[in-house]
TORSE-385565 format. One record per residue (C-alpha): residue number from 1; chain; x, y, z. Coordinates in Angstrom, 3 decimals. Each point is the difference from the previous one (the first is absolute). Example, Ala and Ser with C-alpha at 12.3 -4.5 7.8 and 13.67 -1.06 7.14 Angstrom:
(1 'A' (12.300 -4.500 7.800))
(2 'A' (1.370 3.440 -0.660))
END
This chain:
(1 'A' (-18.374 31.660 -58.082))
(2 'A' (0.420 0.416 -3.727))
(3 'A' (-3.238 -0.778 -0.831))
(4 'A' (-1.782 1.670 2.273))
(5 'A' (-3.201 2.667 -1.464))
(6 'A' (-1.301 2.609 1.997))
(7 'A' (-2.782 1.972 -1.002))
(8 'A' (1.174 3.272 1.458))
(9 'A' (-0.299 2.701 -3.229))
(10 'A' (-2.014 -2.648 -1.989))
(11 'A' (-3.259 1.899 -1.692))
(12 'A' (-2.819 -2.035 1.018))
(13 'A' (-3.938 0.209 -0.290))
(14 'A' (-2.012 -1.263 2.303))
(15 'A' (-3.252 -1.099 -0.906))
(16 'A' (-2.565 -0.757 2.607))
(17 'A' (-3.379 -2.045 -0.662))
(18 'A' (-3.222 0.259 1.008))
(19 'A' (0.165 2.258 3.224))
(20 'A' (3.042 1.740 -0.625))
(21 'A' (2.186 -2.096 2.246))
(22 'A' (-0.630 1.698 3.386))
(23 'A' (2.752 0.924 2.984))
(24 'A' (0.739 -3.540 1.023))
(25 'A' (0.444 -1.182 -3.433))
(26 'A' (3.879 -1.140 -1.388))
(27 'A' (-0.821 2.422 -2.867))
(28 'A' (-0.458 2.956 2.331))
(29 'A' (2.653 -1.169 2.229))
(30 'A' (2.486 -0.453 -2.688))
(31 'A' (-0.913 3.518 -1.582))
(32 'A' (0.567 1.464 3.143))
(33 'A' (3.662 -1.321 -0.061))
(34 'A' (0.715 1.063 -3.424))
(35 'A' (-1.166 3.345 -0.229))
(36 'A' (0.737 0.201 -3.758))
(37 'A' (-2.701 -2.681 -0.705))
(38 'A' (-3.127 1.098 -1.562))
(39 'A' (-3.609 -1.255 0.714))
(40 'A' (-1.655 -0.331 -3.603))
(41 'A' (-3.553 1.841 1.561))
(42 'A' (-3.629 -0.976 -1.371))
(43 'A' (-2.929 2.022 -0.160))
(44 'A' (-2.224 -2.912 2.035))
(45 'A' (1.388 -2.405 1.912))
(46 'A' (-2.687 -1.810 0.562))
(47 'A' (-1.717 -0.376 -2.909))
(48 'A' (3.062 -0.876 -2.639))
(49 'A' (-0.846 0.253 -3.848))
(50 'A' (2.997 -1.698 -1.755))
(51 'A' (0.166 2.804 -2.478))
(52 'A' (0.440 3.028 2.753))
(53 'A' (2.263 -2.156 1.867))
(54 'A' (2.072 -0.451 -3.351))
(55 'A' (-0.041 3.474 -1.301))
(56 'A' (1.214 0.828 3.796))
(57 'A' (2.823 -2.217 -0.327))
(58 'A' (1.021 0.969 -3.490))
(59 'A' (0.012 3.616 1.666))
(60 'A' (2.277 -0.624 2.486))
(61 'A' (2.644 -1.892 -2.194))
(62 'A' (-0.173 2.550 -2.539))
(63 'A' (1.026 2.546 2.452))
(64 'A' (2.915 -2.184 1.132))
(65 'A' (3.387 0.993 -0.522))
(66 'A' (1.424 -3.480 -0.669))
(67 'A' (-1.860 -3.315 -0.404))
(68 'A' (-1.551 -0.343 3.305))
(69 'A' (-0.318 -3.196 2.377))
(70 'A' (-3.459 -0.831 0.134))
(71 'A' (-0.804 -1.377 3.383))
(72 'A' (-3.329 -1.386 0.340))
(73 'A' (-2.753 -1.401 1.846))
(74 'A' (-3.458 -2.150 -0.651))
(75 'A' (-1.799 1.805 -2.394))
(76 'A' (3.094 2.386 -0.697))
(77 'A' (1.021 -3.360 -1.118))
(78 'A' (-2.827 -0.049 -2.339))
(79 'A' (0.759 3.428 -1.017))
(80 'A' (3.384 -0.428 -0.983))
(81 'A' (-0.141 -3.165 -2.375))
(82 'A' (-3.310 2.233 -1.511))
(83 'A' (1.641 2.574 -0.511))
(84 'A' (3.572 -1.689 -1.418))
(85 'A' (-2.610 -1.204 -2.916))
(86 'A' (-0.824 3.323 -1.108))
(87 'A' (3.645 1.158 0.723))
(88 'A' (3.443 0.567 -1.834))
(89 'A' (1.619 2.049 3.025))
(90 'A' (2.575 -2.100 1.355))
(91 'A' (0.562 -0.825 3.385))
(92 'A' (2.897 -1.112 2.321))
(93 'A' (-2.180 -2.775 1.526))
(94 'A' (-3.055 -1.221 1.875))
(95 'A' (-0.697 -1.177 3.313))
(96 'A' (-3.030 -1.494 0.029))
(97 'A' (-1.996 -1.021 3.545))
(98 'A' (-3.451 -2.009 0.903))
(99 'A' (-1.561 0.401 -3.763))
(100 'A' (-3.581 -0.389 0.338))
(101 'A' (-1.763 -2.143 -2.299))
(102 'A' (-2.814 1.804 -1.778))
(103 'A' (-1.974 -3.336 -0.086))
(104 'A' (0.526 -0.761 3.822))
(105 'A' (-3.649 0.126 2.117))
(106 'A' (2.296 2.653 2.334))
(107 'A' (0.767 2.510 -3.235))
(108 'A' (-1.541 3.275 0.933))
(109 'A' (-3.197 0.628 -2.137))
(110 'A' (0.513 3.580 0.032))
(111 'A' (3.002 -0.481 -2.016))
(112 'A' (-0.630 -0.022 -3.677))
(113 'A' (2.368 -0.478 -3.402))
(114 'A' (2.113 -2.449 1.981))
(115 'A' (-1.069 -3.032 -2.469))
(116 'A' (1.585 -1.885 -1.591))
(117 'A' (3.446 0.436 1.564))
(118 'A' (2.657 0.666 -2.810))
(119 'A' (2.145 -3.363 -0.965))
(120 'A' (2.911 1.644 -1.563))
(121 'A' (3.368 -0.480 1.095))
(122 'A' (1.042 2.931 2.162))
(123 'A' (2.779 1.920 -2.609))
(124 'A' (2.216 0.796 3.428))
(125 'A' (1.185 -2.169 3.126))
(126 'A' (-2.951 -0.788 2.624))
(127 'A' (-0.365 -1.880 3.091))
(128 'A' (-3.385 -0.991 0.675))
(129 'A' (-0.187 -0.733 4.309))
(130 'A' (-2.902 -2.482 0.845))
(131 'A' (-1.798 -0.776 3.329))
(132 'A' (-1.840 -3.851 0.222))
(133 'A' (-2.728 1.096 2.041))
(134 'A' (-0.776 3.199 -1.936))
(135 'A' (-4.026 0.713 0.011))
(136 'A' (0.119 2.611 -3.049))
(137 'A' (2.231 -3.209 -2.567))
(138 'A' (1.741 -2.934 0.642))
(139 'A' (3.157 -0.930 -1.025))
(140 'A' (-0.612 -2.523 -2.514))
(141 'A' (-1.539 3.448 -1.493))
(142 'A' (3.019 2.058 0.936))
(143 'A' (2.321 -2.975 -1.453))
(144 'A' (-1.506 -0.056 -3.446))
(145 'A' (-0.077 3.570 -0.229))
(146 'A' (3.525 0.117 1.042))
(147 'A' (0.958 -2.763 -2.684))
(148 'A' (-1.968 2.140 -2.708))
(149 'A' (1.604 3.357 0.912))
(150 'A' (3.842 -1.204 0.056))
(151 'A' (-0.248 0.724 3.621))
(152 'A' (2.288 -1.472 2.969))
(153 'A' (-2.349 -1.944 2.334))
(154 'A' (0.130 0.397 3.772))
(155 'A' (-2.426 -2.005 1.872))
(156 'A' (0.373 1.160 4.200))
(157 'A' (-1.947 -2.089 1.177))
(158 'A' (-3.450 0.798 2.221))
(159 'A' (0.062 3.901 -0.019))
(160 'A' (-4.130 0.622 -1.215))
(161 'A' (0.785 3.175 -2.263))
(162 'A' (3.031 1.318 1.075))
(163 'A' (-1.180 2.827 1.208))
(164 'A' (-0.428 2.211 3.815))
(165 'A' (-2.446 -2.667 1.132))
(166 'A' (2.810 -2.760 -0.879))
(167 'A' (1.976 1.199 2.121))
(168 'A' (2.922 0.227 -1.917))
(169 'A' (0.462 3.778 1.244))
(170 'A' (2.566 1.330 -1.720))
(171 'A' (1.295 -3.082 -1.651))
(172 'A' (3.767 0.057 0.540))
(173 'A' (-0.316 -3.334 -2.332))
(174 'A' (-2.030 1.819 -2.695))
(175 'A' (2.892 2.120 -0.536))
(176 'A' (2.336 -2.624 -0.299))
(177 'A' (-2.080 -1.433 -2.940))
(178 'A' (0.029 3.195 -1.455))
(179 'A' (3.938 0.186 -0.080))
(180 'A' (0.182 -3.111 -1.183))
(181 'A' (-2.233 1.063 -2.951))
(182 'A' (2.175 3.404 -0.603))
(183 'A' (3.334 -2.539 -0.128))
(184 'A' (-1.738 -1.758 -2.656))
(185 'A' (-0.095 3.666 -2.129))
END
């Protein structure tokens, strides 16, 4: 197939929210299939202050070879667009999964920084991937952030987060979304 994108050799960065995306996670799962994906690592998972979580991120794309993938999830999510505010370092393109909304009862109130969310337009391709039933920000949330960052909208349908507990396991159809994004760079 001509058009076909795999994302064998593609530099990517994985960044995890709150609780580090454990074993059962897509993230994990998917890192453990590309072994030459990194996991952007934060000093506390549990308690995430936007500005650690940043200055983590910025880290890890500094150290990157080539524009990186960012691949992220919930408050990674967060994370990203936060940090592509205070950021010139380019990118090869976002996938972003189950962003929380900061102003949601379900946001975590050990996480801290997170508001507002950033309304820029993303300056690289994104796909933002949406869940209707999700707890932590519903996709009328998820579509207007989409809309604002130039992001692709992909609404699954009743997943909760997208995460282990969905169970979505290692989300064959995740990755499918996230070719489709990498065809679009």
């Amino acid at each position: 197939m001509a058009d076909a994108v795999t994302v064998e050799g593609i530099p990517a960065l994985v960044v995890p929210g709150i609780g580090d995306s454990g074993p059962g996670h897509w993230q994990t799962c998917w890192e453990r299939q590309h072994l030459h994906w990194r996991r952007v690592r934060q000093r506390d998972w549990a308690h995430p202050v936007c500005d650690e979580w940043v200055a983590a991120l910025h880290a890890a794309v500094v150290q990157a070879s080539v524009p990186p993938l960012l691949i992220a999830h919930s408050m990674g999510c967060l994370t990203v667009v936060h940090w592509a505010s205070r950021s010139a370092l380019p990118v090869r393109a976002a996938l972003l999964v189950a962003v929380p909304d900061p102003e949601a009862a379900m946001f975590p109130a050990t996480a801290k920084g997170f508001r507002p969310v950033p309304s820029a337009r993303l300056p690289w391709p994104s796909l933002l991937v949406a869940s209707t039933d999700d707890p932590f920000g519903s996709a009328a949330f998820a579509r207007r952030c989409a809309a604002a960052w130039g992001s692709e909208y992909v609404e699954i349908g009743a997943v909760g987060h997208i995460n282990a507990e969905s169970g979505v396991g290692a989300w064959p159809a995740g990755l499918a979304l996230l070719q489709r994004l990498l065809r679009a760079t």
